[in-house]
N, C-alpha and C positions, 0 to 999 in steps of 0.2 A: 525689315529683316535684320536678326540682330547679325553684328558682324564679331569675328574671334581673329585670335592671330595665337601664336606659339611660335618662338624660336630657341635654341639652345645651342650653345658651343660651350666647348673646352675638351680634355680628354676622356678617358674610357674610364679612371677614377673620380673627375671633379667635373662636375658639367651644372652650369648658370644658368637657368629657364624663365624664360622672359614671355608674359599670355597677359591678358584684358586683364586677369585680379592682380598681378603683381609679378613680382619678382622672387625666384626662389631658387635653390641650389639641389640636390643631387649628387652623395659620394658610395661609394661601394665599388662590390664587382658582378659582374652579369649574374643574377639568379639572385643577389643579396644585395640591396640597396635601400638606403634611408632616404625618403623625400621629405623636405620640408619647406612651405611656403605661405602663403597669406591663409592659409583654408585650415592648417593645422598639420601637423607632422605625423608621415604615415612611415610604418615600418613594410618593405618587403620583398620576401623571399619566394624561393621557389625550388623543389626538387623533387626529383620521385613521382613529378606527377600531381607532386600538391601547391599554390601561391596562395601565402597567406600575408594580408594586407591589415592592418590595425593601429587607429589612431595613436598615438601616445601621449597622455595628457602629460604636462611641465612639472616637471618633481622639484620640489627642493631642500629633498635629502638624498644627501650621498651614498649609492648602493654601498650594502654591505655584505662581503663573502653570509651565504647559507650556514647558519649553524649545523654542527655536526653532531647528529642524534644518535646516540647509543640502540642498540637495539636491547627489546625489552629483557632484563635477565631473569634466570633461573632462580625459581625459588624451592626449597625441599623435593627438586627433581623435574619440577613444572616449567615449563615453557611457555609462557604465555606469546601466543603469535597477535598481534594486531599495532597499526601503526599509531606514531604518535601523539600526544595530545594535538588539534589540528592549528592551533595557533601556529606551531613549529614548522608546520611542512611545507608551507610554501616558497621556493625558490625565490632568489633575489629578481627575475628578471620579470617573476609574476606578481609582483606585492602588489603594483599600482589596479593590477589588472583584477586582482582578488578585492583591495579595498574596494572599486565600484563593486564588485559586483554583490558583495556582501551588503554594505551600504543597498543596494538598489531591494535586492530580499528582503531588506529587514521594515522595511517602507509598513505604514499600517495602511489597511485598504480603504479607501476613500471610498468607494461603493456599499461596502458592509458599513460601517457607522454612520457615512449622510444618503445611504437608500434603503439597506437593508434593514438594517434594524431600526428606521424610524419607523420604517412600511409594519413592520408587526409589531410595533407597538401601538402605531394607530389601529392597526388592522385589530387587535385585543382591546384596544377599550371599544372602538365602533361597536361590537358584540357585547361587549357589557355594557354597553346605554342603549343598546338598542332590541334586547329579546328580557320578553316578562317570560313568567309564568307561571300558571293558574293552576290551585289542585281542587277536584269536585269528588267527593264521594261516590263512587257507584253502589256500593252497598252498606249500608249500615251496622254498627256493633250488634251482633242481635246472640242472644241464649236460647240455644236450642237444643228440646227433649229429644232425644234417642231410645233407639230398644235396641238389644244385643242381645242374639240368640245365644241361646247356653247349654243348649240339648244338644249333645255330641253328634246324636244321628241324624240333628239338622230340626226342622220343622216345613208343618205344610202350612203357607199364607191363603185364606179363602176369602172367598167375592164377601160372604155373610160372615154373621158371627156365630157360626153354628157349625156343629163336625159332621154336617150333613151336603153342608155348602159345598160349591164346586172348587176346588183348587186352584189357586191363580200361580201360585209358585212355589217349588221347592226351596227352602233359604237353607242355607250350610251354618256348620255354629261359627259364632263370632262374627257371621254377618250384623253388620247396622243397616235401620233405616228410621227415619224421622216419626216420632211419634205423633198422632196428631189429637188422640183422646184416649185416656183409661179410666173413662168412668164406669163402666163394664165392669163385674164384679170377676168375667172368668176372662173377657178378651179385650186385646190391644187391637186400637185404630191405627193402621202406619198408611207410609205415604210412598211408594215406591216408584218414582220418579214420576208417571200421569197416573200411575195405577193407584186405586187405595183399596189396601187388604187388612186380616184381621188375623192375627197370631195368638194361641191360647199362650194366656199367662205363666200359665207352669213349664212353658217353653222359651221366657225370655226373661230377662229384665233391664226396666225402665234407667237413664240416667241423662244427666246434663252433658254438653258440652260448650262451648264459647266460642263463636266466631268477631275474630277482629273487623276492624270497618278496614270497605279494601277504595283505596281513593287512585283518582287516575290522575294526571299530572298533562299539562301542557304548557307547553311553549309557543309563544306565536311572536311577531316583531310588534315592536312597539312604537319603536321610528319610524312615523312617514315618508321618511329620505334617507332610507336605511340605502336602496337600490342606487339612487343617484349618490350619495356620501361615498359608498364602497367603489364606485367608478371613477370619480376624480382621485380617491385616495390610489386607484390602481392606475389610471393613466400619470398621475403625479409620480409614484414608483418608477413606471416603465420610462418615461424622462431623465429622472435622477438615478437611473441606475445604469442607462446607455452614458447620461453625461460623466456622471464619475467614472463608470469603467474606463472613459476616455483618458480622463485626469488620471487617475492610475498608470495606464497605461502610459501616456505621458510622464509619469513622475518615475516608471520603474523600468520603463523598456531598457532591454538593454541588446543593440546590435552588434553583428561579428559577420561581415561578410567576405568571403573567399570566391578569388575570382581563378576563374578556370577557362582555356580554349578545349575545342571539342577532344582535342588527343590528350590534354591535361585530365580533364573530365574522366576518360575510360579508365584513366589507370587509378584516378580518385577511387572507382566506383570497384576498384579490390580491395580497397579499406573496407569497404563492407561487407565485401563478398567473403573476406578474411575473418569478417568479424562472427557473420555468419552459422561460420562454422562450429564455433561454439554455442550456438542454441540449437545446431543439431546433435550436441551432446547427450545422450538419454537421461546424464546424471552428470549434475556441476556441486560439488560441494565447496564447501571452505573449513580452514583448521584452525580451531580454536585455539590448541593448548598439544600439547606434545609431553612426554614422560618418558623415560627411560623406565624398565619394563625388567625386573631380576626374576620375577615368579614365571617364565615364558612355559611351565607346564599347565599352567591351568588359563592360559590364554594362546594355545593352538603355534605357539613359538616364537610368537612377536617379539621382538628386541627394542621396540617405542610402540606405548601406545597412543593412540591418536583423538582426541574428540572433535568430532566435525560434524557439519549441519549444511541440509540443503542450501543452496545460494538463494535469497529470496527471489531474484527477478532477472532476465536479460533481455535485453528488448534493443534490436539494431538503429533505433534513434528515441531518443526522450529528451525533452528540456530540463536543466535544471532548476530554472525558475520561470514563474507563469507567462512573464512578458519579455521572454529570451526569444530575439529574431536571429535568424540566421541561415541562408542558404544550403547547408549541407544536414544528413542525418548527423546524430551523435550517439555512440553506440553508450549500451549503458550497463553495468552491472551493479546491483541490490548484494551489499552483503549486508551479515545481522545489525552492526551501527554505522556504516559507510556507504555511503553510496557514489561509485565511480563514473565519472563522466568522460571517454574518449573525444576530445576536440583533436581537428585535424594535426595541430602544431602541440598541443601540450594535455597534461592528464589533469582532470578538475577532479577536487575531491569535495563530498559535502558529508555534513556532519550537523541535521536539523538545519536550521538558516546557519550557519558557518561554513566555510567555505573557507580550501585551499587547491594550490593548483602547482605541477612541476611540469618544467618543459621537456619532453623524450630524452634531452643532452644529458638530463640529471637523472633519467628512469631507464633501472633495469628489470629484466623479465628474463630468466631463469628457468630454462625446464627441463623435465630428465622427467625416464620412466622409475616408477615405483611401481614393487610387491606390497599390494596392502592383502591382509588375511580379510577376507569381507566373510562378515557374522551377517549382515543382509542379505535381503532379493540382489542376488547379478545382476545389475542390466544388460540388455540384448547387443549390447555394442561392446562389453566386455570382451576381454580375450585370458580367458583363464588360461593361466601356464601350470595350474598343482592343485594339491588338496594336502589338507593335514586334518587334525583332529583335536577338538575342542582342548580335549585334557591330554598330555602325553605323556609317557614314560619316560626311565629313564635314555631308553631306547631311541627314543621319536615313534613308539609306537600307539597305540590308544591304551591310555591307562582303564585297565579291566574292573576299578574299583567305581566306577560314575556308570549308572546305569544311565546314563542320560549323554550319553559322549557320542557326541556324531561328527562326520566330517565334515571340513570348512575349503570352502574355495578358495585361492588364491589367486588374484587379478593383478592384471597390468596396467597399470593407471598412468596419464598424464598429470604430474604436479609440477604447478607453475609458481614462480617465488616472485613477487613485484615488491624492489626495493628500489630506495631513491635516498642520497647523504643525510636530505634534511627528515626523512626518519618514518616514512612509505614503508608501511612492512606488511604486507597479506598473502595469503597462501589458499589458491585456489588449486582444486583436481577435478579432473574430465574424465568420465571411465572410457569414450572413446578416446586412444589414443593419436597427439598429435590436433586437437581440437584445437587449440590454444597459438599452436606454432606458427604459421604463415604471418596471423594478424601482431604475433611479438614480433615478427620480424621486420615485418613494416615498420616500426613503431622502432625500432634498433636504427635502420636505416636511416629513419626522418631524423634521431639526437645525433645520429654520426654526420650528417649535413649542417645538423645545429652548432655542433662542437666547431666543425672547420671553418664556419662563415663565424663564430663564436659572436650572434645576434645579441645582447646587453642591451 
Protein backbone atom coordinates (compact mmCIF):
# COMPACT_ATOMS: atom_id res chain seq x y z
CA UNK A 1 0.00 0.00 0.00
CA UNK A 2 1.44 3.30 -1.12
CA UNK A 3 1.89 5.58 1.80
CA UNK A 4 1.42 9.84 1.51
CA UNK A 5 1.85 12.39 4.10
CA UNK A 6 0.99 16.35 3.71
CA UNK A 7 1.95 19.03 6.24
CA UNK A 8 1.81 22.79 6.06
CA UNK A 9 2.36 25.73 8.54
CA UNK A 10 2.71 29.31 8.42
CA UNK A 11 -0.10 32.13 8.25
CA UNK A 12 -3.28 32.83 6.31
CA UNK A 13 -1.02 34.70 3.48
CA UNK A 14 2.34 32.49 3.31
CA UNK A 15 1.98 28.89 4.02
CA UNK A 16 5.03 25.93 3.29
CA UNK A 17 3.56 22.42 2.16
CA UNK A 18 5.67 19.75 2.75
CA UNK A 19 3.94 15.75 0.80
CA UNK A 20 5.87 12.60 -0.65
CA UNK A 21 6.87 14.90 -4.14
CA UNK A 22 8.45 17.83 -2.39
CA UNK A 23 8.30 20.90 -1.07
CA UNK A 24 6.31 23.82 -2.07
CA UNK A 25 4.74 27.19 -0.84
CA UNK A 26 1.25 28.81 -1.18
CA UNK A 27 0.59 32.77 -0.90
CA UNK A 28 -2.63 34.73 -1.50
CA UNK A 29 -5.98 35.14 0.17
CA UNK A 30 -8.99 32.77 0.72
CA UNK A 31 -10.68 32.44 -2.84
CA UNK A 32 -7.44 33.72 -4.63
CA UNK A 33 -4.15 31.83 -4.32
CA UNK A 34 -1.11 30.79 -6.40
CA UNK A 35 0.32 27.24 -5.61
CA UNK A 36 3.52 26.23 -6.81
CA UNK A 37 5.56 23.17 -6.22
CA UNK A 38 7.45 20.12 -7.85
CA UNK A 39 4.27 19.32 -10.26
CA UNK A 40 4.22 22.85 -11.79
CA UNK A 41 2.39 26.09 -10.71
CA UNK A 42 -1.29 26.34 -10.67
CA UNK A 43 -3.28 29.41 -10.46
CA UNK A 44 -6.55 29.62 -8.21
CA UNK A 45 -9.53 31.41 -7.75
CA UNK A 46 -12.94 31.30 -6.74
CA UNK A 47 -16.11 33.29 -6.66
CA UNK A 48 -19.68 33.60 -7.66
CA UNK A 49 -19.84 30.14 -7.78
CA UNK A 50 -17.04 29.49 -10.34
CA UNK A 51 -12.77 27.94 -9.20
CA UNK A 52 -10.77 28.09 -11.87
CA UNK A 53 -7.56 26.29 -11.56
CA UNK A 54 -4.82 26.51 -14.49
CA UNK A 55 -1.21 25.56 -15.01
CA UNK A 56 1.18 28.47 -15.76
CA UNK A 57 3.80 27.54 -17.81
CA UNK A 58 7.44 29.83 -16.85
CA UNK A 59 7.59 33.01 -19.13
CA UNK A 60 10.58 34.77 -19.75
CA UNK A 61 9.18 37.95 -20.90
CA UNK A 62 8.17 40.55 -18.74
CA UNK A 63 4.27 41.21 -18.96
CA UNK A 64 3.45 44.30 -20.66
CA UNK A 65 0.40 46.91 -19.97
CA UNK A 66 -2.39 45.80 -23.05
CA UNK A 67 -2.06 48.04 -25.80
CA UNK A 68 -4.81 50.56 -26.26
CA UNK A 69 -6.83 50.10 -29.41
CA UNK A 70 -8.68 52.86 -30.89
CA UNK A 71 -12.00 52.04 -32.06
CA UNK A 72 -12.57 51.70 -35.68
CA UNK A 73 -13.21 55.48 -37.11
CA UNK A 74 -15.65 57.09 -39.20
CA UNK A 75 -15.33 57.36 -42.76
CA UNK A 76 -17.74 59.56 -45.15
CA UNK A 77 -20.39 59.01 -42.30
CA UNK A 78 -19.71 54.98 -41.94
CA UNK A 79 -19.06 53.42 -38.94
CA UNK A 80 -17.65 50.45 -39.41
CA UNK A 81 -18.51 48.17 -36.04
CA UNK A 82 -16.19 45.18 -35.76
CA UNK A 83 -13.08 44.38 -33.56
CA UNK A 84 -9.54 44.55 -34.08
CA UNK A 85 -7.10 43.02 -36.07
CA UNK A 86 -6.87 39.64 -33.57
CA UNK A 87 -3.11 39.86 -33.06
CA UNK A 88 -4.00 43.06 -30.76
CA UNK A 89 -6.80 41.76 -28.64
CA UNK A 90 -5.43 39.77 -26.39
CA UNK A 91 -4.91 40.87 -22.84
CA UNK A 92 -1.52 40.63 -20.96
CA UNK A 93 -2.64 38.08 -18.56
CA UNK A 94 -3.74 35.76 -21.60
CA UNK A 95 -0.64 35.76 -24.19
CA UNK A 96 0.91 32.60 -22.71
CA UNK A 97 -2.46 31.01 -22.52
CA UNK A 98 -3.39 32.11 -26.28
CA UNK A 99 0.23 31.23 -27.52
CA UNK A 100 -0.42 27.40 -26.67
CA UNK A 101 -3.45 27.34 -27.83
CA UNK A 102 -2.85 28.80 -31.10
CA UNK A 103 0.32 26.76 -31.41
CA UNK A 104 -1.75 23.61 -30.62
CA UNK A 105 -4.63 24.55 -33.84
CA UNK A 106 -2.14 25.22 -36.00
CA UNK A 107 -0.64 21.57 -35.66
CA UNK A 108 -1.04 19.61 -39.26
CA UNK A 109 -2.98 16.32 -38.77
CA UNK A 110 -1.01 13.31 -38.43
CA UNK A 111 -4.06 11.23 -39.45
CA UNK A 112 -4.95 12.82 -42.76
CA UNK A 113 -1.32 12.75 -44.29
CA UNK A 114 0.05 9.22 -42.80
CA UNK A 115 -3.70 7.51 -42.92
CA UNK A 116 -5.86 9.42 -44.96
CA UNK A 117 -4.51 10.30 -47.78
CA UNK A 118 -2.21 7.39 -48.18
CA UNK A 119 -5.39 5.05 -47.87
CA UNK A 120 -6.77 6.87 -51.21
CA UNK A 121 -4.23 6.94 -52.92
CA UNK A 122 -3.66 3.38 -52.69
CA UNK A 123 -7.22 2.81 -52.62
CA UNK A 124 -6.91 4.80 -56.57
CA UNK A 125 -4.32 2.87 -58.00
CA UNK A 126 -5.57 -0.70 -56.45
CA UNK A 127 -8.66 0.20 -59.00
CA UNK A 128 -6.49 1.20 -61.63
CA UNK A 129 -4.38 -2.11 -61.73
CA UNK A 130 -7.00 -3.91 -60.96
CA UNK A 131 -10.47 -3.47 -63.39
CA UNK A 132 -9.87 -4.04 -67.49
CA UNK A 133 -12.28 -3.62 -69.71
CA UNK A 134 -13.76 -5.21 -72.80
CA UNK A 135 -15.92 -3.66 -75.66
CA UNK A 136 -17.87 -6.33 -78.08
CA UNK A 137 -20.16 -5.22 -80.77
CA UNK A 138 -23.80 -6.03 -80.40
CA UNK A 139 -24.78 -4.95 -83.59
CA UNK A 140 -22.99 -4.04 -86.58
CA UNK A 141 -22.72 -0.74 -89.05
CA UNK A 142 -25.32 -1.86 -91.38
CA UNK A 143 -27.25 0.52 -94.36
CA UNK A 144 -30.67 0.16 -94.39
CA UNK A 145 -33.54 0.60 -97.26
CA UNK A 146 -36.57 2.38 -96.01
CA UNK A 147 -40.03 3.37 -97.38
CA UNK A 148 -41.88 6.50 -96.29
CA UNK A 149 -45.34 7.09 -96.88
CA UNK A 150 -46.27 10.23 -98.72
CA UNK A 151 -49.91 10.07 -99.40
CA UNK A 152 -51.37 12.46 -97.05
CA UNK A 153 -54.36 10.29 -96.45
CA UNK A 154 -52.07 7.50 -95.27
CA UNK A 155 -52.11 4.24 -97.27
CA UNK A 156 -53.58 0.58 -96.81
CA UNK A 157 -50.35 -2.18 -96.23
CA UNK A 158 -51.88 -5.74 -97.65
CA UNK A 159 -51.02 -9.45 -96.82
CA UNK A 160 -50.49 -9.73 -101.22
CA UNK A 161 -49.52 -7.55 -103.61
CA UNK A 162 -52.69 -6.89 -105.05
CA UNK A 163 -55.75 -4.23 -104.31
CA UNK A 164 -57.83 -7.15 -103.77
CA UNK A 165 -55.61 -8.44 -100.88
CA UNK A 166 -56.79 -8.35 -97.41
CA UNK A 167 -55.55 -5.21 -95.31
CA UNK A 168 -53.03 -5.79 -92.69
CA UNK A 169 -52.56 -2.02 -91.76
CA UNK A 170 -53.50 1.31 -92.07
CA UNK A 171 -49.96 3.39 -92.22
CA UNK A 172 -50.28 7.35 -91.66
CA UNK A 173 -48.05 9.56 -94.00
CA UNK A 174 -44.42 9.92 -93.07
CA UNK A 175 -44.70 6.62 -91.48
CA UNK A 176 -41.18 4.40 -92.11
CA UNK A 177 -40.79 0.74 -92.27
CA UNK A 178 -37.94 -1.36 -93.64
CA UNK A 179 -37.86 -2.18 -97.01
CA UNK A 180 -37.23 -5.54 -97.92
CA UNK A 181 -37.73 -5.90 -101.90
CA UNK A 182 -38.95 -3.61 -104.86
CA UNK A 183 -38.64 -5.48 -107.61
CA UNK A 184 -42.37 -5.27 -108.28
CA UNK A 185 -43.00 -2.97 -111.04
CA UNK A 186 -46.31 -1.52 -108.86
CA UNK A 187 -45.57 -2.84 -105.04
CA UNK A 188 -43.15 -2.45 -102.00
CA UNK A 189 -42.14 -5.41 -99.92
CA UNK A 190 -41.86 -3.89 -96.15
CA UNK A 191 -41.22 -5.40 -92.99
CA UNK A 192 -43.24 -4.29 -90.09
CA UNK A 193 -41.78 -5.66 -87.15
CA UNK A 194 -43.01 -9.89 -87.58
CA UNK A 195 -45.47 -8.78 -90.23
CA UNK A 196 -44.52 -8.40 -94.04
CA UNK A 197 -46.90 -6.29 -96.16
CA UNK A 198 -47.03 -4.65 -99.33
CA UNK A 199 -47.48 -0.82 -100.13
CA UNK A 200 -48.40 0.41 -103.80
CA UNK A 201 -45.71 2.41 -105.05
CA UNK A 202 -47.50 5.54 -105.87
CA UNK A 203 -48.16 5.67 -102.07
CA UNK A 204 -44.58 5.68 -100.89
CA UNK A 205 -41.00 6.29 -101.48
CA UNK A 206 -38.09 4.21 -101.16
CA UNK A 207 -34.76 5.67 -99.31
CA UNK A 208 -31.53 4.81 -97.37
CA UNK A 209 -30.62 5.44 -94.00
CA UNK A 210 -27.31 4.42 -91.69
CA UNK A 211 -27.18 2.77 -88.65
CA UNK A 212 -23.98 3.11 -86.53
CA UNK A 213 -22.44 -0.15 -84.89
CA UNK A 214 -23.78 -0.09 -81.35
CA UNK A 215 -20.84 -1.90 -78.93
CA UNK A 216 -21.42 -2.75 -75.22
CA UNK A 217 -18.60 -2.30 -72.95
CA UNK A 218 -17.53 -4.20 -69.68
CA UNK A 219 -15.72 -4.08 -66.80
CA UNK A 220 -14.67 -7.12 -64.88
CA UNK A 221 -11.39 -7.29 -62.22
CA UNK A 222 -8.44 -8.42 -63.42
CA UNK A 223 -6.60 -8.82 -60.07
CA UNK A 224 -6.76 -12.09 -58.59
CA UNK A 225 -6.14 -10.52 -55.08
CA UNK A 226 -8.01 -7.59 -55.90
CA UNK A 227 -10.50 -8.81 -52.50
CA UNK A 228 -7.54 -9.76 -50.37
CA UNK A 229 -5.20 -6.36 -51.46
CA UNK A 230 -8.29 -4.13 -50.80
CA UNK A 231 -8.66 -5.78 -47.07
CA UNK A 232 -5.11 -5.34 -45.82
CA UNK A 233 -5.10 -1.92 -47.49
CA UNK A 234 -8.41 -1.28 -45.25
CA UNK A 235 -7.33 -2.97 -42.03
CA UNK A 236 -3.81 -1.05 -42.60
CA UNK A 237 -6.08 2.21 -42.69
CA UNK A 238 -8.12 1.44 -39.76
CA UNK A 239 -4.70 0.89 -37.60
CA UNK A 240 -3.08 4.17 -38.89
CA UNK A 241 -5.78 6.08 -38.55
CA UNK A 242 -6.83 4.99 -34.78
CA UNK A 243 -2.96 5.24 -34.26
CA UNK A 244 -2.42 8.81 -35.58
CA UNK A 245 -5.66 10.03 -34.34
CA UNK A 246 -3.83 9.11 -31.17
CA UNK A 247 -0.71 11.08 -31.87
CA UNK A 248 -2.72 14.01 -32.77
CA UNK A 249 -4.43 13.88 -30.13
CA UNK A 250 -1.45 13.73 -28.09
CA UNK A 251 0.37 16.52 -30.01
CA UNK A 252 -2.85 18.96 -29.83
CA UNK A 253 -4.88 18.11 -26.75
CA UNK A 254 -5.29 20.91 -25.10
CA UNK A 255 -6.85 20.72 -21.19
CA UNK A 256 -8.68 23.24 -18.86
CA UNK A 257 -10.18 21.78 -15.91
CA UNK A 258 -12.53 23.56 -13.27
CA UNK A 259 -13.06 22.22 -10.17
CA UNK A 260 -16.47 22.71 -8.44
CA UNK A 261 -18.20 21.41 -4.97
CA UNK A 262 -21.94 20.53 -5.41
CA UNK A 263 -23.25 24.21 -4.14
CA UNK A 264 -20.31 25.61 -6.42
CA UNK A 265 -21.79 23.47 -9.30
CA UNK A 266 -25.54 24.87 -9.09
CA UNK A 267 -24.66 28.21 -9.19
CA UNK A 268 -21.95 27.39 -12.30
CA UNK A 269 -24.99 25.84 -13.98
CA UNK A 270 -26.70 29.83 -14.36
CA UNK A 271 -23.91 30.52 -16.51
CA UNK A 272 -25.79 28.48 -18.71
CA UNK A 273 -28.89 28.90 -17.78
CA UNK A 274 -28.15 32.75 -18.54
CA UNK A 275 -26.73 31.91 -21.53
CA UNK A 276 -29.59 30.13 -22.51
CA UNK A 277 -31.55 32.67 -22.83
CA UNK A 278 -30.31 34.09 -25.61
CA UNK A 279 -31.01 31.09 -28.04
CA UNK A 280 -34.42 31.74 -26.93
CA UNK A 281 -34.24 34.72 -28.80
CA UNK A 282 -36.58 34.52 -32.14
CA UNK A 283 -34.00 36.88 -33.65
CA UNK A 284 -30.19 37.63 -32.73
CA UNK A 285 -28.65 39.84 -35.34
CA UNK A 286 -25.22 41.71 -35.42
CA UNK A 287 -24.20 45.34 -36.76
CA UNK A 288 -22.26 45.77 -39.31
CA UNK A 289 -21.69 49.50 -40.12
CA UNK A 290 -23.85 52.37 -38.81
CA UNK A 291 -24.60 55.98 -40.80
CA UNK A 292 -25.91 58.88 -39.92
CA UNK A 293 -29.01 59.25 -41.89
CA UNK A 294 -30.10 63.37 -43.33
CA UNK A 295 -32.79 62.07 -46.01
CA UNK A 296 -34.99 60.52 -42.70
CA UNK A 297 -38.26 61.07 -45.31
CA UNK A 298 -37.73 58.37 -47.51
CA UNK A 299 -36.47 56.07 -44.88
CA UNK A 300 -39.64 56.06 -42.25
CA UNK A 301 -37.63 58.72 -40.05
CA UNK A 302 -34.59 57.03 -39.00
CA UNK A 303 -31.82 59.20 -37.64
CA UNK A 304 -28.89 56.22 -38.21
CA UNK A 305 -29.12 53.71 -40.51
CA UNK A 306 -28.04 50.29 -39.65
CA UNK A 307 -26.72 47.22 -41.62
CA UNK A 308 -27.01 44.09 -39.77
CA UNK A 309 -27.16 40.21 -40.51
CA UNK A 310 -28.39 37.33 -38.77
CA UNK A 311 -25.86 36.03 -36.19
CA UNK A 312 -24.63 32.78 -37.67
CA UNK A 313 -24.88 30.33 -34.86
CA UNK A 314 -25.39 29.98 -30.94
CA UNK A 315 -25.13 26.92 -29.34
CA UNK A 316 -24.70 26.64 -25.22
CA UNK A 317 -21.28 24.60 -25.53
CA UNK A 318 -18.80 24.18 -28.53
CA UNK A 319 -15.14 23.47 -28.57
CA UNK A 320 -12.85 25.80 -30.08
CA UNK A 321 -10.52 23.33 -31.37
CA UNK A 322 -10.87 19.57 -32.12
CA UNK A 323 -8.79 18.21 -29.06
CA UNK A 324 -10.00 20.95 -26.53
CA UNK A 325 -10.80 18.91 -23.06
CA UNK A 326 -12.52 20.29 -20.47
CA UNK A 327 -15.13 19.67 -17.84
CA UNK A 328 -17.69 22.39 -18.28
CA UNK A 329 -19.96 23.62 -21.48
CA UNK A 330 -18.71 26.83 -23.38
CA UNK A 331 -21.24 28.91 -24.62
CA UNK A 332 -20.61 29.99 -28.17
CA UNK A 333 -21.60 32.64 -30.47
CA UNK A 334 -20.86 32.57 -34.64
CA UNK A 335 -20.63 36.11 -35.82
CA UNK A 336 -20.03 36.69 -39.83
CA UNK A 337 -15.71 36.57 -39.14
CA UNK A 338 -15.52 35.92 -35.42
CA UNK A 339 -16.41 33.40 -33.55
CA UNK A 340 -16.73 33.90 -29.70
CA UNK A 341 -15.95 31.39 -27.03
CA UNK A 342 -17.53 32.10 -23.25
CA UNK A 343 -14.75 30.24 -20.88
CA UNK A 344 -15.85 30.40 -17.39
CA UNK A 345 -12.83 33.01 -16.33
CA UNK A 346 -12.22 34.76 -19.75
CA UNK A 347 -13.68 35.46 -23.48
CA UNK A 348 -11.87 33.38 -26.28
CA UNK A 349 -11.90 34.81 -29.44
CA UNK A 350 -11.21 33.01 -32.90
CA UNK A 351 -10.56 34.30 -36.03
CA UNK A 352 -9.88 30.90 -38.70
CA UNK A 353 -6.85 29.10 -36.52
CA UNK A 354 -5.98 32.62 -34.74
CA UNK A 355 -6.90 33.11 -31.73
CA UNK A 356 -7.23 35.76 -28.91
CA UNK A 357 -8.69 35.96 -25.58
CA UNK A 358 -9.50 38.75 -22.58
CA UNK A 359 -10.21 38.18 -19.12
CA UNK A 360 -14.01 39.58 -17.89
CA UNK A 361 -11.61 42.39 -15.73
CA UNK A 362 -10.70 43.84 -19.25
CA UNK A 363 -14.47 43.07 -20.90
CA UNK A 364 -17.42 45.13 -21.03
CA UNK A 365 -21.10 44.48 -22.07
CA UNK A 366 -23.17 47.31 -22.46
CA UNK A 367 -26.88 47.18 -23.15
CA UNK A 368 -29.85 49.47 -23.44
CA UNK A 369 -33.07 49.37 -25.33
CA UNK A 370 -33.24 50.59 -28.93
CA UNK A 371 -36.17 51.77 -31.48
CA UNK A 372 -35.15 50.24 -34.61
CA UNK A 373 -37.95 51.04 -37.57
CA UNK A 374 -38.06 47.10 -38.83
CA UNK A 375 -38.56 47.09 -42.75
CA UNK A 376 -38.74 43.09 -41.98
CA UNK A 377 -41.01 40.10 -40.52
CA UNK A 378 -41.53 41.28 -36.59
CA UNK A 379 -40.62 38.53 -34.72
CA UNK A 380 -43.15 36.89 -32.18
CA UNK A 381 -41.16 38.20 -29.24
CA UNK A 382 -41.11 41.60 -30.55
CA UNK A 383 -42.85 44.32 -28.67
CA UNK A 384 -43.77 46.93 -31.07
CA UNK A 385 -44.19 50.40 -29.35
CA UNK A 386 -45.41 52.45 -33.06
CA UNK A 387 -45.56 52.60 -36.61
CA UNK A 388 -44.62 55.31 -39.17
CA UNK A 389 -44.44 55.18 -42.91
CA UNK A 390 -42.00 54.21 -45.32
CA UNK A 391 -41.94 57.91 -47.05
CA UNK A 392 -43.04 60.83 -44.88
CA UNK A 393 -43.98 64.30 -45.15
CA UNK A 394 -43.24 67.19 -44.27
CA UNK A 395 -45.49 66.57 -41.44
CA UNK A 396 -44.53 62.96 -40.40
CA UNK A 397 -47.36 62.07 -42.30
CA UNK A 398 -47.25 59.57 -45.38
CA UNK A 399 -46.15 61.45 -48.23
CA UNK A 400 -49.16 61.02 -51.00
CA UNK A 401 -46.69 61.05 -53.82
CA UNK A 402 -45.28 57.02 -53.42
CA UNK A 403 -48.03 54.89 -54.52
CA UNK A 404 -46.21 52.20 -52.77
CA UNK A 405 -45.85 53.85 -49.13
CA UNK A 406 -46.93 51.75 -46.41
CA UNK A 407 -46.54 51.58 -42.73
CA UNK A 408 -43.55 50.33 -40.84
CA UNK A 409 -43.36 48.89 -37.34
CA UNK A 410 -41.23 50.14 -34.77
CA UNK A 411 -39.66 47.68 -32.18
CA UNK A 412 -38.07 47.50 -29.08
CA UNK A 413 -34.91 45.72 -29.35
CA UNK A 414 -32.11 44.63 -26.77
CA UNK A 415 -28.56 46.00 -28.17
CA UNK A 416 -25.57 44.88 -26.54
CA UNK A 417 -22.20 46.68 -26.97
CA UNK A 418 -18.92 44.04 -26.08
CA UNK A 419 -15.94 46.18 -25.75
CA UNK A 420 -12.61 45.49 -24.10
CA UNK A 421 -9.21 48.26 -24.06
CA UNK A 422 -7.32 45.98 -26.13
CA UNK A 423 -9.76 46.58 -29.02
CA UNK A 424 -13.15 43.82 -28.52
CA UNK A 425 -15.68 45.92 -30.40
CA UNK A 426 -19.10 43.80 -31.57
CA UNK A 427 -22.63 44.89 -31.47
CA UNK A 428 -25.14 42.26 -31.21
CA UNK A 429 -29.31 42.76 -30.77
CA UNK A 430 -32.07 40.39 -29.52
CA UNK A 431 -35.70 41.37 -30.52
CA UNK A 432 -36.60 39.71 -27.14
CA UNK A 433 -35.96 42.20 -24.94
CA UNK A 434 -33.47 41.65 -22.07
CA UNK A 435 -32.11 38.18 -23.69
CA UNK A 436 -28.59 39.17 -23.20
CA UNK A 437 -28.83 40.78 -19.53
CA UNK A 438 -28.50 38.08 -16.69
CA UNK A 439 -25.60 36.24 -18.63
CA UNK A 440 -23.72 40.12 -18.97
CA UNK A 441 -24.08 40.24 -15.78
CA UNK A 442 -22.44 37.24 -14.62
CA UNK A 443 -19.77 38.02 -16.68
CA UNK A 444 -19.57 41.92 -15.00
CA UNK A 445 -19.38 40.12 -11.68
CA UNK A 446 -16.76 37.41 -12.32
CA UNK A 447 -14.01 40.79 -14.01
CA UNK A 448 -15.13 42.74 -10.83
CA UNK A 449 -13.64 39.56 -8.60
CA UNK A 450 -10.92 39.63 -11.08
CA UNK A 451 -10.09 43.33 -10.85
CA UNK A 452 -9.92 42.95 -6.59
CA UNK A 453 -7.96 39.64 -6.42
CA UNK A 454 -6.06 41.65 -9.46
CA UNK A 455 -4.89 37.54 -10.82
CA UNK A 456 -1.52 38.61 -13.31
Amino acid sequence: MALSFRKSFGNSLFRVNISKSGLGYSTGIKGARINTGPRGTYVTFSAYGLQYRKKIAPSTVSPNPSPQVQLPPIYNGVHTITSADIDNLTDTDSKDFIRELTEKAQKYSLQFWLATAPFLIGLGLLFFNSFSTKTSPVSPAVDKSIVTITSYVGANIRSEPTAKSEVVKAAKVDEVFTLLDSSNGKWLKIQMHDTIGYINKQLAVTGQIHNDRIDETETSISNDYFWIQAALLFIGFIILYIWTGRLDKKRSEMEIYYEMDENIKGVYDKFITHFTELIGSSRTWQYLHASNNSDYKRTGGASQLIRRIPIGGISANRKPIKFFTTNVSIPYIRLRNTELYFLPERLLIKRGNQFAAVFYQHLTISGNITRFIEDESVPHDAVVVGQTWKFLNKKGGPDRRFNNNRQIPICHYSEYTIKSETGVYEIITTSKIGAFDNFSRFLAQIGQLQARIQLK
